[in-house]
N, CA, C and O atoms as a GROMACS GRO file, in nm:
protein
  332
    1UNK      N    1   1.183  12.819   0.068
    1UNK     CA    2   1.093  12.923   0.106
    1UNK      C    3   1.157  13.029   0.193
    1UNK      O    4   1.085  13.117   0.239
    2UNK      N    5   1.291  13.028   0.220
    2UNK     CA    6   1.365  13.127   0.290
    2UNK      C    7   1.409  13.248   0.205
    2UNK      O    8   1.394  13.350   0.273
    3UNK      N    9   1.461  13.276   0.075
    3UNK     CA   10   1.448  13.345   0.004
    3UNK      C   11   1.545  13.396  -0.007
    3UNK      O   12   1.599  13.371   0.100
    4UNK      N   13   1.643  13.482  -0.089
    4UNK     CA   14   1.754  13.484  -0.184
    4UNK      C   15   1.849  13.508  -0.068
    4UNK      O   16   1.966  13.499  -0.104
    5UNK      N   17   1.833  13.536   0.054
    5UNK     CA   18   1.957  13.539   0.136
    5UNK      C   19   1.994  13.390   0.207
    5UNK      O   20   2.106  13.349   0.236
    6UNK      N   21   1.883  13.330   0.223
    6UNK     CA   22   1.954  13.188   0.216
    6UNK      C   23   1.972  13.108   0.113
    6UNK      O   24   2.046  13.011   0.129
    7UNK      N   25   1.925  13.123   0.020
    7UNK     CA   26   1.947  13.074  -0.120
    7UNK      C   27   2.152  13.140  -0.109
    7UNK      O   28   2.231  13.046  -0.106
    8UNK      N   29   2.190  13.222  -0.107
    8UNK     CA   30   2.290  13.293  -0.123
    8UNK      C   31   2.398  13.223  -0.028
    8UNK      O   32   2.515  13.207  -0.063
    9UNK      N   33   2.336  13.174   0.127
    9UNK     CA   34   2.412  13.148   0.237
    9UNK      C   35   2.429  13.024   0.190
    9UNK      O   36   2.517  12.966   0.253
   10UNK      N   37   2.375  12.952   0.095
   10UNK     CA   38   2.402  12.771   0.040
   10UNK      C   39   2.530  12.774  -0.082
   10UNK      O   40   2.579  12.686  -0.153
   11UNK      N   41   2.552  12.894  -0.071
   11UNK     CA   42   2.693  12.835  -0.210
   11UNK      C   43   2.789  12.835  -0.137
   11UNK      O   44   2.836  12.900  -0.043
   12UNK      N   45   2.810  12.748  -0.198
   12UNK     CA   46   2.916  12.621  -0.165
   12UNK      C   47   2.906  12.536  -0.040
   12UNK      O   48   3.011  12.502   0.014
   13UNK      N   49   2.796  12.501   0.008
   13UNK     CA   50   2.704  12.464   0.098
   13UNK      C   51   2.586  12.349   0.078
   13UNK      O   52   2.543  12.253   0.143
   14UNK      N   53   2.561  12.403  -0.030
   14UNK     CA   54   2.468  12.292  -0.172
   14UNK      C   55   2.471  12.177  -0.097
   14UNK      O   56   2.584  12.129  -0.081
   15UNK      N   57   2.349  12.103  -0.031
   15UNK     CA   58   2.356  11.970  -0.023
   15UNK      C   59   2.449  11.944   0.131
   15UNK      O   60   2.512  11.839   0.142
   16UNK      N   61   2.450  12.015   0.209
   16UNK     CA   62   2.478  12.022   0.326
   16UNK      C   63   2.428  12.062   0.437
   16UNK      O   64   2.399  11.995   0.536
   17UNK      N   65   2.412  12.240   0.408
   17UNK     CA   66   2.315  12.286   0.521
   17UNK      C   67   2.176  12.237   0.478
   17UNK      O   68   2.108  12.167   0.553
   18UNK      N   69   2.141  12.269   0.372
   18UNK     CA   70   2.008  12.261   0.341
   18UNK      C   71   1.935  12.062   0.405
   18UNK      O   72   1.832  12.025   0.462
   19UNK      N   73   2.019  12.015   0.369
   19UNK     CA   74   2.017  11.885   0.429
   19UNK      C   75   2.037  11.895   0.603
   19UNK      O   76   2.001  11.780   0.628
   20UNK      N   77   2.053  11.925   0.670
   20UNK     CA   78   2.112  11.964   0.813
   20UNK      C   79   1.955  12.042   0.840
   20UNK      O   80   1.884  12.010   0.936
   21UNK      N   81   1.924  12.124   0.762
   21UNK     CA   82   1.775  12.194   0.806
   21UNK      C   83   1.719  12.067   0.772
   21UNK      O   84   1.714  11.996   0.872
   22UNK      N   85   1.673  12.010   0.666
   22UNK     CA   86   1.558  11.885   0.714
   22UNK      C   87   1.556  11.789   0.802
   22UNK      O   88   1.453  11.763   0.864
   23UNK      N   89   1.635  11.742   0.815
   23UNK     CA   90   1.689  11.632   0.948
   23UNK      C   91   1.610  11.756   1.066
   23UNK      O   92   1.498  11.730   1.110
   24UNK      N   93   1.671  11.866   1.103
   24UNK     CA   94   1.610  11.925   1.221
   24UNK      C   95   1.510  11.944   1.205
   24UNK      O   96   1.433  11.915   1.297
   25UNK      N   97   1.469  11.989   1.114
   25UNK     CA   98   1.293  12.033   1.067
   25UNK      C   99   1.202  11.885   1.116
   25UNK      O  100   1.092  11.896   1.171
   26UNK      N  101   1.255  11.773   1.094
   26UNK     CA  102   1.187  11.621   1.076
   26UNK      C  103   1.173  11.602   1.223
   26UNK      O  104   1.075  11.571   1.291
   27UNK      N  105   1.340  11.637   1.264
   27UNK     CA  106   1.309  11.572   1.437
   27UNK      C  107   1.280  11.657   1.515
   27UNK      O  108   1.312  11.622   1.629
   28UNK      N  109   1.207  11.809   1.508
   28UNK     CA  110   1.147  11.871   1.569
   28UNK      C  111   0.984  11.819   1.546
   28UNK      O  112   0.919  11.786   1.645
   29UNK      N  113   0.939  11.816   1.442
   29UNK     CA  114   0.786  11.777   1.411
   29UNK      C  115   0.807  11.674   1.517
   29UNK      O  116   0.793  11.726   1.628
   30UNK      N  117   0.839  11.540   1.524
   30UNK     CA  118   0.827  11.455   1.584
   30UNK      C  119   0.810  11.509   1.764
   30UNK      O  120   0.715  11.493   1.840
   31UNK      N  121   0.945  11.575   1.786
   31UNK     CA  122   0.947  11.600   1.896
   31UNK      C  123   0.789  11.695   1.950
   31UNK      O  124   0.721  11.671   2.050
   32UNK      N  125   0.770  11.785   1.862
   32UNK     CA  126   0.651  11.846   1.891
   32UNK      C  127   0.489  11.746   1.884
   32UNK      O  128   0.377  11.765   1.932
   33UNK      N  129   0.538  11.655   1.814
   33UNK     CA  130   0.415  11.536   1.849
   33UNK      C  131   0.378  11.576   1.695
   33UNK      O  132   0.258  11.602   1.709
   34UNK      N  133   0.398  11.591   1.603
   34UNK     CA  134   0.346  11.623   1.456
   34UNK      C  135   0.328  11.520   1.394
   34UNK      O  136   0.230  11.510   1.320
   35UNK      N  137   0.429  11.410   1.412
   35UNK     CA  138   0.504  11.348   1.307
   35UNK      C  139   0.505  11.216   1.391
   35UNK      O  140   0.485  11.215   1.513
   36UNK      N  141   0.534  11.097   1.309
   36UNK     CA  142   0.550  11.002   1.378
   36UNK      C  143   0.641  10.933   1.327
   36UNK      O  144   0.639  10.936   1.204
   37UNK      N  145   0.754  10.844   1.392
   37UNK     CA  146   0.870  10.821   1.308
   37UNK      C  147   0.860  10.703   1.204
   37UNK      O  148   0.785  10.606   1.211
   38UNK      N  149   0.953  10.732   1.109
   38UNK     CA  150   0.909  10.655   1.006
   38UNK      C  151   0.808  10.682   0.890
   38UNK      O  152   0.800  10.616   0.786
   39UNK      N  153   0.730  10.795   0.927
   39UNK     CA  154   0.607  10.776   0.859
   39UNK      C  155   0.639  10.987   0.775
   39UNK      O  156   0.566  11.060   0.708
   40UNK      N  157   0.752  10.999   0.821
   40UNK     CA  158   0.771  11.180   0.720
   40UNK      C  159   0.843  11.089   0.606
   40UNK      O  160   0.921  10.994   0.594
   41UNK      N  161   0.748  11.200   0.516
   41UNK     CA  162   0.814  11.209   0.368
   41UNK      C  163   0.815  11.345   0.342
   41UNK      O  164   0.736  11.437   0.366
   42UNK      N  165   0.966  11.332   0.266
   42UNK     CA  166   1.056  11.456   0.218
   42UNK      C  167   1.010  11.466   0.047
   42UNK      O  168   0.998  11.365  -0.024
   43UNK      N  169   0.990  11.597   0.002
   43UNK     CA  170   0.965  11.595  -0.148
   43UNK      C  171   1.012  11.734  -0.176
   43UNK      O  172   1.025  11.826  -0.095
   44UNK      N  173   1.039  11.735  -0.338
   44UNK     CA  174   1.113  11.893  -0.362
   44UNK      C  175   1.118  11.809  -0.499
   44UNK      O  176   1.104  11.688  -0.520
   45UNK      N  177   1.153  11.954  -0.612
   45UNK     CA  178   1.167  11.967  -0.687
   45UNK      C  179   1.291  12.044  -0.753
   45UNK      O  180   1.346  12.113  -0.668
   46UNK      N  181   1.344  12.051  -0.864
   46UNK     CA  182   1.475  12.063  -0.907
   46UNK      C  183   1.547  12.058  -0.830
   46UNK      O  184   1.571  11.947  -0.782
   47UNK      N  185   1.656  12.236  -0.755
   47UNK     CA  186   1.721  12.182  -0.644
   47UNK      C  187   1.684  12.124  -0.505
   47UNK      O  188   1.755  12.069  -0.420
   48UNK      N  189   1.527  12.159  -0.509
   48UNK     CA  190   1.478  12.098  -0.371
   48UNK      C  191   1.495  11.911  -0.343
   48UNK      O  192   1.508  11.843  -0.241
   49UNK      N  193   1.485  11.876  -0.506
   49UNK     CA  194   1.435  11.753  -0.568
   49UNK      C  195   1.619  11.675  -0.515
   49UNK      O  196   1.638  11.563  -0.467
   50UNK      N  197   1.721  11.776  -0.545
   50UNK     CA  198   1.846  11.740  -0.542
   50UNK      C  199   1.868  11.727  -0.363
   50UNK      O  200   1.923  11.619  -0.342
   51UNK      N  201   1.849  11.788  -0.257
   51UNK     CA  202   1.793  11.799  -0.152
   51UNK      C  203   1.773  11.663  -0.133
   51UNK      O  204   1.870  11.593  -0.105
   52UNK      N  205   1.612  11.594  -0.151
   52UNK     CA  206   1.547  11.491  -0.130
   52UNK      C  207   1.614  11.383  -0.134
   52UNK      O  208   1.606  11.288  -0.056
   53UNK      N  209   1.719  11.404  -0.274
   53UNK     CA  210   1.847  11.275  -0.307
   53UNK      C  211   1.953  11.272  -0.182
   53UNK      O  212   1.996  11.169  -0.131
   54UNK      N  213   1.992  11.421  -0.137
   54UNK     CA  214   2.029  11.379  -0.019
   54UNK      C  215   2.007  11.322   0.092
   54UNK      O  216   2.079  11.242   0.153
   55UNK      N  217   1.882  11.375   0.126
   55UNK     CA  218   1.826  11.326   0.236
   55UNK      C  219   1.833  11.246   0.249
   55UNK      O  220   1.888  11.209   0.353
   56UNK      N  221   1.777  11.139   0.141
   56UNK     CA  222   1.729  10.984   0.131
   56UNK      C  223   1.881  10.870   0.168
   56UNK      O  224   1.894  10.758   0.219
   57UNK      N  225   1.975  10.975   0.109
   57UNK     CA  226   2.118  10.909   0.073
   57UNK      C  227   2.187  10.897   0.220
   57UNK      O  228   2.266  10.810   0.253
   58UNK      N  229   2.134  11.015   0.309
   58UNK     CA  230   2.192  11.036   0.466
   58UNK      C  231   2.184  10.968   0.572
   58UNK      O  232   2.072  10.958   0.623
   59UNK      N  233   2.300  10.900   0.638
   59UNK     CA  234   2.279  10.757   0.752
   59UNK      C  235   2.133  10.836   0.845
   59UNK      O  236   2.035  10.777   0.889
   60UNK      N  237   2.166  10.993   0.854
   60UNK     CA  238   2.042  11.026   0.990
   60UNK      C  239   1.938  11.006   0.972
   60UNK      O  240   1.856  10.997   1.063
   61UNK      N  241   1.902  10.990   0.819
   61UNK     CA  242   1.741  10.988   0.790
   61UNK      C  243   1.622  10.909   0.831
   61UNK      O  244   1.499  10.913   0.824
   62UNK      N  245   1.751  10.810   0.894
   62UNK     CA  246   1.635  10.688   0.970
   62UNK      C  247   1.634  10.741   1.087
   62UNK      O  248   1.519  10.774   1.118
   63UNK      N  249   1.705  10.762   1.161
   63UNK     CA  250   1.686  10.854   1.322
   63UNK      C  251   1.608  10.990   1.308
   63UNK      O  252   1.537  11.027   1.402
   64UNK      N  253   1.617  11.058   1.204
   64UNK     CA  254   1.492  11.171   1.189
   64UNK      C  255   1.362  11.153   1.170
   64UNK      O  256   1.283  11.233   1.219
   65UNK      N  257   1.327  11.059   1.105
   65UNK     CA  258   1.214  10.959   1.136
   65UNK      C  259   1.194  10.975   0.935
   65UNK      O  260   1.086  10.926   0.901
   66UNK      N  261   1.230  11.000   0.882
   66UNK     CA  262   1.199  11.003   0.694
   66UNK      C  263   1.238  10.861   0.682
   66UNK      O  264   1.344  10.807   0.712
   67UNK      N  265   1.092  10.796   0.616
   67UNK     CA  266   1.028  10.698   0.553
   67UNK      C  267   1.061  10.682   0.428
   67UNK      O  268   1.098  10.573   0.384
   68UNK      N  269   1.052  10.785   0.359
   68UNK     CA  270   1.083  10.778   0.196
   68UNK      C  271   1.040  10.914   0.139
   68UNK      O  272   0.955  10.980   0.198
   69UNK      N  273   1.098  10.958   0.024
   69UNK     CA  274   1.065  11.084  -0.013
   69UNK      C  275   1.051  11.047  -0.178
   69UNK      O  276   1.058  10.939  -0.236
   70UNK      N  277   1.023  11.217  -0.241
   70UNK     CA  278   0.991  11.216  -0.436
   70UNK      C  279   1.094  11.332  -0.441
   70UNK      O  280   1.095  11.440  -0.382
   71UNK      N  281   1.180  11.275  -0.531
   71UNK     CA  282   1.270  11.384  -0.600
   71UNK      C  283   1.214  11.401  -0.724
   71UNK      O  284   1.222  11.308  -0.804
   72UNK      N  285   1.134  11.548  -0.771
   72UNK     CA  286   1.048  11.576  -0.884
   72UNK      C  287   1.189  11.646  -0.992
   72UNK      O  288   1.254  11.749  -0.977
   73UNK      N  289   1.195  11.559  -1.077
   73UNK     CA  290   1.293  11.635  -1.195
   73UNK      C  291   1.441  11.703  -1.068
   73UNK      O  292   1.492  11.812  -1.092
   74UNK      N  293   1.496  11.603  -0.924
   74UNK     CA  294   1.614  11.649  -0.884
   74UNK      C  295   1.694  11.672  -0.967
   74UNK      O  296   1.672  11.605  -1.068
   75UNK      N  297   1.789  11.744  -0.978
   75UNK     CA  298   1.905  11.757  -1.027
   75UNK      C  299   1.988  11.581  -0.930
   75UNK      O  300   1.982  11.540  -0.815
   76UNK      N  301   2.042  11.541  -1.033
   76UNK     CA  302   2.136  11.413  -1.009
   76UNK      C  303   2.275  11.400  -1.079
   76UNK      O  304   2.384  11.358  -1.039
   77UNK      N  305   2.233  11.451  -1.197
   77UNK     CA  306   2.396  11.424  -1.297
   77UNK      C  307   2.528  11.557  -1.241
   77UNK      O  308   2.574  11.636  -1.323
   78UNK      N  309   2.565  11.556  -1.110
   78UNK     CA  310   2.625  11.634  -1.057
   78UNK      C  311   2.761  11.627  -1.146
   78UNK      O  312   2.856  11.694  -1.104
   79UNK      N  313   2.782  11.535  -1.292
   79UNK     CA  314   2.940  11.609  -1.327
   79UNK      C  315   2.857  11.676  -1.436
   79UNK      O  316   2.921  11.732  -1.525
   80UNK      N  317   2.750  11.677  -1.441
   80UNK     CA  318   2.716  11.764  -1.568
   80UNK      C  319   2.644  11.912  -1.520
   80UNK      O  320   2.623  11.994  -1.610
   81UNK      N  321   2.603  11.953  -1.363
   81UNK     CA  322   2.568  12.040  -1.289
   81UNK      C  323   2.759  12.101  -1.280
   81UNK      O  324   2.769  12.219  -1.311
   82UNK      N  325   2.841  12.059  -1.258
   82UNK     CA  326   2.985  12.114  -1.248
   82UNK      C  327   3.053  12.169  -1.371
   82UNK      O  328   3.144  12.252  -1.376
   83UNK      N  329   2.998  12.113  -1.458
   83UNK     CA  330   3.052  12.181  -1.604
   83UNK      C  331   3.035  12.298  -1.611
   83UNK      O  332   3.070  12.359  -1.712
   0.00000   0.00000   0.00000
């Protein structure tokens, strides 16, 4: 939802920053009293969906407080996204 200039600031970034914003996004809710740990779920679709695979895949995700998330149609077959 940031829009083609951060879409732009993620190449070659893919699956890094964008992952680095949810972790902070997660442990700010909490910190602001939003959220309770354990209990955020992460969801996205295509590359958001590819996102979610990270998230889930990331040692911090248990210290950010993400419970479990839905990768809708993620992108996963990353040698066939490289072709």
């Amino acid at each position: 939802g940031f829009g083609r200039r951060y879409r732009q600031a993620l190449a070659g970034q893919w699956g890094l920053t964008d992952v680095d914003d949810v972790l902070l996004a997660c442990q700010y809710a909490q910190a602001q009293g939003w959220a309770h740990p354990g209990r955020i779920l992460v969801r996205g679709n295509s590359a958001g969906g590819y996102t979610v695979l990270r998230v889930l895949s990331d040692d911090r995700a248990a210290a950010a407080g993400i419970g479990g998330g839905a990768s809708l149609y993620g992108i996963s077959d990353l040698a066939l996204l490289n072709a």
